[in-house]
C-alpha positions as CSV (number, residue, x, y, z in Angstrom):
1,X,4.3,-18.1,-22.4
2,X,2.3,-21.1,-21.8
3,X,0.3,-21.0,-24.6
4,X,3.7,-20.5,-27.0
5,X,5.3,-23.5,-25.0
6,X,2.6,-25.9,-26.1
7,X,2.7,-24.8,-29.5
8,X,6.1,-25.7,-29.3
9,X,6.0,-28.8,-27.9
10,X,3.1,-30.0,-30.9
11,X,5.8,-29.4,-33.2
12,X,7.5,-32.6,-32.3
13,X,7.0,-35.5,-34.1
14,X,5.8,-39.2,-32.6
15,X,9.6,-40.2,-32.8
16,X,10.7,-37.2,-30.4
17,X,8.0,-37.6,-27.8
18,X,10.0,-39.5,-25.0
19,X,12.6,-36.2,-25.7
20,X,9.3,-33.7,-25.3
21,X,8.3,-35.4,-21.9
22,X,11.4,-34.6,-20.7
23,X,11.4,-31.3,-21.9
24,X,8.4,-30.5,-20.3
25,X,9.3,-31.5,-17.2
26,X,11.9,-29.6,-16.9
27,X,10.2,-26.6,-17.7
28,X,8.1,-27.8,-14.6
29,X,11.3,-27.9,-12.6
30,X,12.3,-24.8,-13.4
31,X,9.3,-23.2,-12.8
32,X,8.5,-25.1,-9.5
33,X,11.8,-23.6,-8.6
34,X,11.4,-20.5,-9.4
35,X,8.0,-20.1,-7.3
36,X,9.9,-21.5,-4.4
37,X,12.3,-18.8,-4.9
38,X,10.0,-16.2,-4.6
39,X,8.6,-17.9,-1.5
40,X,5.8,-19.9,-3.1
41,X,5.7,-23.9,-4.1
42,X,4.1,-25.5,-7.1
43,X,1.5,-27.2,-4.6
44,X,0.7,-23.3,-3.0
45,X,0.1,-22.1,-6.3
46,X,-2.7,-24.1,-7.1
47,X,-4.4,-24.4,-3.6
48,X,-7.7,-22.3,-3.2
49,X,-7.0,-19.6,-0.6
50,X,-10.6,-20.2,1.2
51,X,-13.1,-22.6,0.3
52,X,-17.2,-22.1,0.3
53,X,-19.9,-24.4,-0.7
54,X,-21.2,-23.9,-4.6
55,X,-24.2,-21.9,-3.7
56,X,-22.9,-19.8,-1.9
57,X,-19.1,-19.5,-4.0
58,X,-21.7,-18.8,-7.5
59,X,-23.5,-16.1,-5.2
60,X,-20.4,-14.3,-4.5
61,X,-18.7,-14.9,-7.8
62,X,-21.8,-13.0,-9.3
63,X,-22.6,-10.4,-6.8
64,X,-18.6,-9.0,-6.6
65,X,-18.3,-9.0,-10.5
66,X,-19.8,-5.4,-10.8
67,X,-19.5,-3.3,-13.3
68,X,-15.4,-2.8,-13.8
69,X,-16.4,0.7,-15.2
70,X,-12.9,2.0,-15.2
71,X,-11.3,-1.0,-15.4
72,X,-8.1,-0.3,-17.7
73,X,-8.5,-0.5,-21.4
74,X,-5.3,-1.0,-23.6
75,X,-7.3,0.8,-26.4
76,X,-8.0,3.7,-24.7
77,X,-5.3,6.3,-24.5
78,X,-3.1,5.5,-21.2
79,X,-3.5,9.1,-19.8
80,X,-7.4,9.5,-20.8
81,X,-8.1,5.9,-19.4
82,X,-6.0,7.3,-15.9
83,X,-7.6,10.7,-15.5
84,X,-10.8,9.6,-15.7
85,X,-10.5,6.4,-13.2
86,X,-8.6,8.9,-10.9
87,X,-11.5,11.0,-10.9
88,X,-14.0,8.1,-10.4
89,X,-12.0,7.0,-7.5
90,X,-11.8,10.4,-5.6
91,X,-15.7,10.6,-5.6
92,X,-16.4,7.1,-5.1
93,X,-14.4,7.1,-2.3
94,X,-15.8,9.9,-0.2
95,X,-12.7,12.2,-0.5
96,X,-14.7,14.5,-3.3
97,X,-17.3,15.4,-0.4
98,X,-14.6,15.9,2.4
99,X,-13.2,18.4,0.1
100,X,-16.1,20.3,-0.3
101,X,-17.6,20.6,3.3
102,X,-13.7,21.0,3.8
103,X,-13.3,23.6,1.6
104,X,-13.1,26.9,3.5
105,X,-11.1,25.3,6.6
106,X,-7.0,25.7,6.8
107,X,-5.3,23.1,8.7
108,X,-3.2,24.5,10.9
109,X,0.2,22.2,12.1
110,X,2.0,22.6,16.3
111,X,5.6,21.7,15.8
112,X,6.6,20.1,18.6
113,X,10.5,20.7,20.5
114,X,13.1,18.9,18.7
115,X,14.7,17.0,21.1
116,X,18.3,15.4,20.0
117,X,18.7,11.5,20.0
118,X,21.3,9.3,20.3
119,X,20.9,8.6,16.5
120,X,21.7,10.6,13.8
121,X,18.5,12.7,13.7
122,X,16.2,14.7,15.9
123,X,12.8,13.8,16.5
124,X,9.6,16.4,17.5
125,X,6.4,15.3,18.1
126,X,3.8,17.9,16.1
127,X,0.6,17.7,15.6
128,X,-2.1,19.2,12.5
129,X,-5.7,20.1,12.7
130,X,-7.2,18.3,9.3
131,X,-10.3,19.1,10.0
132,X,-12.7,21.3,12.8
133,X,-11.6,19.4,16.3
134,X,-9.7,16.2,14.4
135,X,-5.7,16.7,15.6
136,X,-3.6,13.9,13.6
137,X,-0.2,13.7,15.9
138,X,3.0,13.2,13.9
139,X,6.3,12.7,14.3
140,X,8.7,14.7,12.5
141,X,12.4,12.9,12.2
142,X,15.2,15.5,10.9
143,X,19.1,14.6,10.3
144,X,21.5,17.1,12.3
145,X,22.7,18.1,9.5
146,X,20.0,19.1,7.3
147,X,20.1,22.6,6.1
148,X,18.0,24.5,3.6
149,X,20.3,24.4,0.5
150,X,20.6,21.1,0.4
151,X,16.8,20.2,0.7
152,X,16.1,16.4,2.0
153,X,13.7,13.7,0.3
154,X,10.5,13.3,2.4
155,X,9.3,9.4,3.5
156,X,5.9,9.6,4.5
157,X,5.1,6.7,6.7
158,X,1.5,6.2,8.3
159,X,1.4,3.1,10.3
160,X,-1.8,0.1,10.0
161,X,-3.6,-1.8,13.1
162,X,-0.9,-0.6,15.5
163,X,-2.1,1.8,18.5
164,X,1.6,2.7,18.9
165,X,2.3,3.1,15.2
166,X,3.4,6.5,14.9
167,X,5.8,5.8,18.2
168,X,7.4,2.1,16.3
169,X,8.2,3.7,13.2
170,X,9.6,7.0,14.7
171,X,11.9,4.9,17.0
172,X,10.1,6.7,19.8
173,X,9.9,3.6,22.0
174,X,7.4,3.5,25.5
175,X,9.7,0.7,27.1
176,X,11.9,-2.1,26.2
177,X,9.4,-4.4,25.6
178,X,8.0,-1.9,22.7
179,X,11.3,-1.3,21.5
180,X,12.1,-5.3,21.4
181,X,8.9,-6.1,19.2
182,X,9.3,-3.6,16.8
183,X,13.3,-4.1,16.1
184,X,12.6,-7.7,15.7
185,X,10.7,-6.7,12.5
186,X,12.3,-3.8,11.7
187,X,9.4,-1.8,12.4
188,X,11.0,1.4,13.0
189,X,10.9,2.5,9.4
190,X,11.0,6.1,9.7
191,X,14.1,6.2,12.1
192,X,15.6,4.1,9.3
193,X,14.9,6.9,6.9
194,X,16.4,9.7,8.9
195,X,19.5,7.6,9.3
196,X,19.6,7.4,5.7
197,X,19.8,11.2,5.5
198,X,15.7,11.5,4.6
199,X,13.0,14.0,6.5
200,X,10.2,12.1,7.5
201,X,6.8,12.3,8.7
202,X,5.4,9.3,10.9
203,X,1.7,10.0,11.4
204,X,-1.3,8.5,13.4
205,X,-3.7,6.8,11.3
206,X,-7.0,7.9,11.8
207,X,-8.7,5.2,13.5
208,X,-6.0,2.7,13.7
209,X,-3.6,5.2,16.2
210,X,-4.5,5.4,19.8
211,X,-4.7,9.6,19.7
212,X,-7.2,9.4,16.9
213,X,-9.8,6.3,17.7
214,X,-13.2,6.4,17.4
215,X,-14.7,5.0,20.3
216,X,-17.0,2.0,20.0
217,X,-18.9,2.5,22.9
218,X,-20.7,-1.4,24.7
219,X,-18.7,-2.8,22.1
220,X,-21.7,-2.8,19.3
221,X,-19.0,-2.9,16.7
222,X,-16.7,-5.5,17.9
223,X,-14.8,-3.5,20.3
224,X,-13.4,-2.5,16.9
225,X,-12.6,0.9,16.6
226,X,-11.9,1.5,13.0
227,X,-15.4,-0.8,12.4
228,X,-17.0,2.3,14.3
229,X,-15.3,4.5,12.1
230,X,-16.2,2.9,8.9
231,X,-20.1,2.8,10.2
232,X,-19.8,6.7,11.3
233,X,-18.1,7.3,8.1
234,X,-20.5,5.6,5.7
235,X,-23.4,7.1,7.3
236,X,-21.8,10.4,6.5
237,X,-21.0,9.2,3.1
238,X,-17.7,9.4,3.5
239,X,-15.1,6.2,4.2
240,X,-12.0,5.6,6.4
241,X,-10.0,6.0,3.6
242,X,-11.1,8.9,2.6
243,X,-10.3,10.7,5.7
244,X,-6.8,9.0,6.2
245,X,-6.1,10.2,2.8
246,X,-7.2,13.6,3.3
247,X,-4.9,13.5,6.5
248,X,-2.1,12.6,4.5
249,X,-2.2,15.7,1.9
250,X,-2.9,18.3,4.6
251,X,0.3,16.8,5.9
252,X,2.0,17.0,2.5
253,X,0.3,20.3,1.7
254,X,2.5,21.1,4.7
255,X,5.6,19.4,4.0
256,X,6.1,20.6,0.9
257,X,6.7,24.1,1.6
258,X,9.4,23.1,4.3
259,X,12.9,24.7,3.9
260,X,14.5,21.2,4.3
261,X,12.5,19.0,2.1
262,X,12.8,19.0,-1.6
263,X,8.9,18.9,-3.0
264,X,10.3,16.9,-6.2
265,X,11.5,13.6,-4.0
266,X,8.9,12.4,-2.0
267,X,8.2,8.6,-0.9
268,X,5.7,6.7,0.8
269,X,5.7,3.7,2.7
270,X,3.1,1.7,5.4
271,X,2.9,-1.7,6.4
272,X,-0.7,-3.4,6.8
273,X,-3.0,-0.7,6.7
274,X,-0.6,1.8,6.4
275,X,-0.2,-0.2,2.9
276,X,-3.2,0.0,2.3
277,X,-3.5,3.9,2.9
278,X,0.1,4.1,0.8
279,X,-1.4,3.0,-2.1
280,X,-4.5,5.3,-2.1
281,X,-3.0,7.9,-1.9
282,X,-0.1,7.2,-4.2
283,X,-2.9,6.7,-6.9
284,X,-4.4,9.9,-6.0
285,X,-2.0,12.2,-5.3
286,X,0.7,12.4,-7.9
287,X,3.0,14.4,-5.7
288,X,4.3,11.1,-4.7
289,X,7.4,9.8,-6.3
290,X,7.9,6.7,-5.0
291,X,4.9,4.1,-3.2
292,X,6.0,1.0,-1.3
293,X,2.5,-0.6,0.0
294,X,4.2,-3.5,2.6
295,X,1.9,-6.5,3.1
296,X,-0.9,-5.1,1.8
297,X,-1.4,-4.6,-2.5
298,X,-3.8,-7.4,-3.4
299,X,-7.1,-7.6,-5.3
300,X,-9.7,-7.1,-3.5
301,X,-10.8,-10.4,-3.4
302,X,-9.5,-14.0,-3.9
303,X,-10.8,-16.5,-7.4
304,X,-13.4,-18.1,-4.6
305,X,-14.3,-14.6,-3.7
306,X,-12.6,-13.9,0.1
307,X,-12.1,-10.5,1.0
308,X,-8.9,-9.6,1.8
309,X,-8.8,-6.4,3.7
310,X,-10.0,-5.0,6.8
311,X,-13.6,-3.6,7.2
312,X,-12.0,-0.1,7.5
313,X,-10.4,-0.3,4.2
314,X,-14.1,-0.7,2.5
315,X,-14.8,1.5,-0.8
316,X,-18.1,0.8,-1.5
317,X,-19.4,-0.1,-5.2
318,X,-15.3,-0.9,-5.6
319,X,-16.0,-3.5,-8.2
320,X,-18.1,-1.4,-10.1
321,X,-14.9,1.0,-10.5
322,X,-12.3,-1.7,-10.9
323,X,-9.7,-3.2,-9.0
324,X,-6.8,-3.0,-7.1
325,X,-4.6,-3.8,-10.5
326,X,-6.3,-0.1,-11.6
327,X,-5.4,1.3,-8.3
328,X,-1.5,0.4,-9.1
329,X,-1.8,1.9,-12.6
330,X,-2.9,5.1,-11.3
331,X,0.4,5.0,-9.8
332,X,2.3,5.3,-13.4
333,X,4.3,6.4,-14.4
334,X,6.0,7.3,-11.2
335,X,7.0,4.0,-8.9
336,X,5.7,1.4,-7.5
337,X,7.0,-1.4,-5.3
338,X,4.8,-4.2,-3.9
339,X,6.7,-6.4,-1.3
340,X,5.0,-8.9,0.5
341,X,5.8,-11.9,2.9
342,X,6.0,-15.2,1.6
343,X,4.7,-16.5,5.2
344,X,1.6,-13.9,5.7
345,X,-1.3,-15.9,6.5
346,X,-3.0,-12.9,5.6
347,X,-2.2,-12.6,1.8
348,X,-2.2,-15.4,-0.9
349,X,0.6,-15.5,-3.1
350,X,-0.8,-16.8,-6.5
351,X,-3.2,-13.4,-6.1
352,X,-0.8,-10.9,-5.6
353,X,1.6,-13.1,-8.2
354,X,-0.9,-12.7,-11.0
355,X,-2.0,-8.5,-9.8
356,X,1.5,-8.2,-9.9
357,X,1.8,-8.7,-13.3
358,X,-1.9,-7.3,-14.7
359,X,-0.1,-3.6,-12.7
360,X,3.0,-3.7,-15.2
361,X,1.0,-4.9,-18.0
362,X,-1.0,-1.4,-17.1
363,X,2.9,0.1,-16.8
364,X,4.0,-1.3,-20.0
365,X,1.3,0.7,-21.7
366,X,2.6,3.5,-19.6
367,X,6.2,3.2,-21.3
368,X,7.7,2.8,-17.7
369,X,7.4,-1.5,-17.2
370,X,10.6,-0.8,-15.1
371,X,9.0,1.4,-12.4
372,X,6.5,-1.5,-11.3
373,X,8.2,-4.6,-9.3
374,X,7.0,-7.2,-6.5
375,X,9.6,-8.1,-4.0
376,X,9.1,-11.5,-1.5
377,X,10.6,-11.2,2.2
378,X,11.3,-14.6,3.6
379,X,8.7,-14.5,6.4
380,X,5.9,-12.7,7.3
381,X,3.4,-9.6,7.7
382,X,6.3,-7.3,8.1
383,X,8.9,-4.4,6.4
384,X,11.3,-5.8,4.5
385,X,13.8,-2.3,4.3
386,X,16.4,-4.5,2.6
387,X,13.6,-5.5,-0.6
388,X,12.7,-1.0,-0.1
389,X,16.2,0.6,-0.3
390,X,17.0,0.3,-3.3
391,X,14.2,0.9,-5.2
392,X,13.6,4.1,-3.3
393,X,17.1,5.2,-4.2
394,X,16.4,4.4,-7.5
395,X,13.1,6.0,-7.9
396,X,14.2,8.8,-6.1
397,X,16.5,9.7,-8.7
């Protein structure tokens, strides 16, 4: 657009540059305003997110270039370019090997006793096996009035850097203080979903949930327990995504043979690293319809090379692959919402702004540029359900 602007404004003549100037500025205006609309100013937009001196911002800029192997190519055929970057991505990340020294063990799932709630839904707290000795809790929220000819759509919700995540977004509150924090946010995103006549699953996060930590014994790791499971993990080769991802299709392996879920309408959602682990596995498993990644779908890095993520969301030799802007193609043609907050310290606007629209260039090629949006909430790292609604609805279709 820019470029087309200019052209236009060179078209004036001497005579009608006093009228240009204030054409141009108004195109400023608008566009000032519309980036403080979506939570952002002019001034925000063209602020560095992090600043490093020049030797050591060139020796970053050149080391996290890599080789973009898969990076996505408009000339290539849209399904040729996605199967083989889908492919790439399940070996680079680990999961390929968990498969294989997986491959002759059955997860095995302990539903818990459904136990009625003031709410619309009951609520049992299961567990599954996903591997020898690893048992990933989950809650399993159910509307009373569910029955097997009407199959339900499934949300599948796995929580980030929260030890109580499974319990906030089941609505399965330890005390009033817990219940407080997480209602202030509208945290409880899986009790939302049941209300809204959905089955859902809210699982632990491997390494993130207080049932499935790895320890980090005299605190060598930072008295970070999903550092420690991204340093047992890579010495494995494996990565912490790769076993969180691998806990989430045992689980829908599961759910999708259920007599009250319908296979066909399934959606995922996770703030924070439960974003992060949303959009993994939306790009690797096609089984699910619908992706909202909250506070979380980014590039990997910012223009002056910052890393965005935590340690335990590491895929090694990333760059080499691509980026997160191939990570939200692999979700095409099915849907894909990003929502951020426009006060997360954590995120940088102007990054996500310009992934945002590098993913529905990606879904344009796709045929499906309506399936891709970025919503803004008004604050900060946080579920915005009233930016989600509606586009699951939709996708859900």
């Amino acid at each position: 657009m820019g470029r087309n602007m200019n052209n236009f404004f060179h078209t004036f003549s001497v005579r009608t540059f006093t009228r240009t100037i204030n054409i141009s500025s108004l195109m400023i205006g608008i566009f000032s305003h519309l980036l403080f609309c979506q939570g952002l100013s002019a001034q925000d937009a063209a602020q560095p997110f992090v600043t490093y001196s020049n030797s050591i911002g060139n020796y970053l800029k050149r080391i996290q270039q890599g080789k973009q192997t898969h990076a996505f190519d408009p000339s290539l055929g849209f399904e040729e370019w996605q199967t083989k970057a889908r492919k790439a991505l399940i070996k680079l990340t680990g999961l390929k090997k968990l498969e294989k020294e997986l491959a002759g063990f059955m997860p095995k799932v302990k539903l818990g006793e459904p136990k009625k709630t003031e709410d619309s839904f009951t609520r049992s707290l299961c567990s599954i096996e996903t591997e020898p000795g690893i048992f990933v809790p989950f809650y399993l929220l159910v509307p009373k009035d569910a029955e097997p000819t009407k199959p339900r759509p499934l949300l599948l919700c796995p929580h980030g850097h929260d030890k109580l995540g499974l319990h906030s977004y089941a609505g399965a509150f330890k005390d009033e203080k817990h219940k407080r924090e997480v209602l202030k946010k509208e945290g409880d995103i899986g009790a939302q979903a049941a209300r809204r006549g959905f089955v859902v699953v809210a699982p632990a996060t491997r390494g993130l949930a207080e049932e499935v930590l790895i320890p980090d014994p005299k605190g060598r790791h930072g008295n970070r327990p999903c550092r420690a499971q991204l340093i047992h993990g890579l010495l494995a080769g494996r990565t912490p995504i790769a076993e969180r991802v691998w806990d989430m299709q045992c689980l829908l392996d599961w759910a999708e043979k259920h007599p009250l879920i319908d296979p066909k309408r399934i959606a995922m959602t996770g703030n924070s690293g439960g974003g992060v682990l949303t959009a993994y596995t939306a790009a690797i498993d096609t089984r699910i319809r619908v992706a909202i990644p909250s506070c979380s779908f980014t590039s990997v890095m910012s223009a002056e090379g910052f890393i965005f993520h935590c340690d335990c969301c590491l895929i090694p030799k990333l760059r080499d692959w691509g980026d997160w802007k191939e990570l939200g193609g692999l979700v095409a043609p099915r849907h894909l919402l990003i929502v951020h907050g426009a006060d997360d310290s954590l995120h940088h606007p102007p990054t996500v702004e310009k992934l945002a629209v590098n993913i529905g260039n990606i879904f344009q090629a796709a045929g499906v540029r309506n399936h891709t949006a970025l919503k803004w909430g008004s604050s900060g790292h946080r579920f915005y359900p009233q930016k989600m609604w509606p586009f699951i609805k939709k996708g859900l279709k």
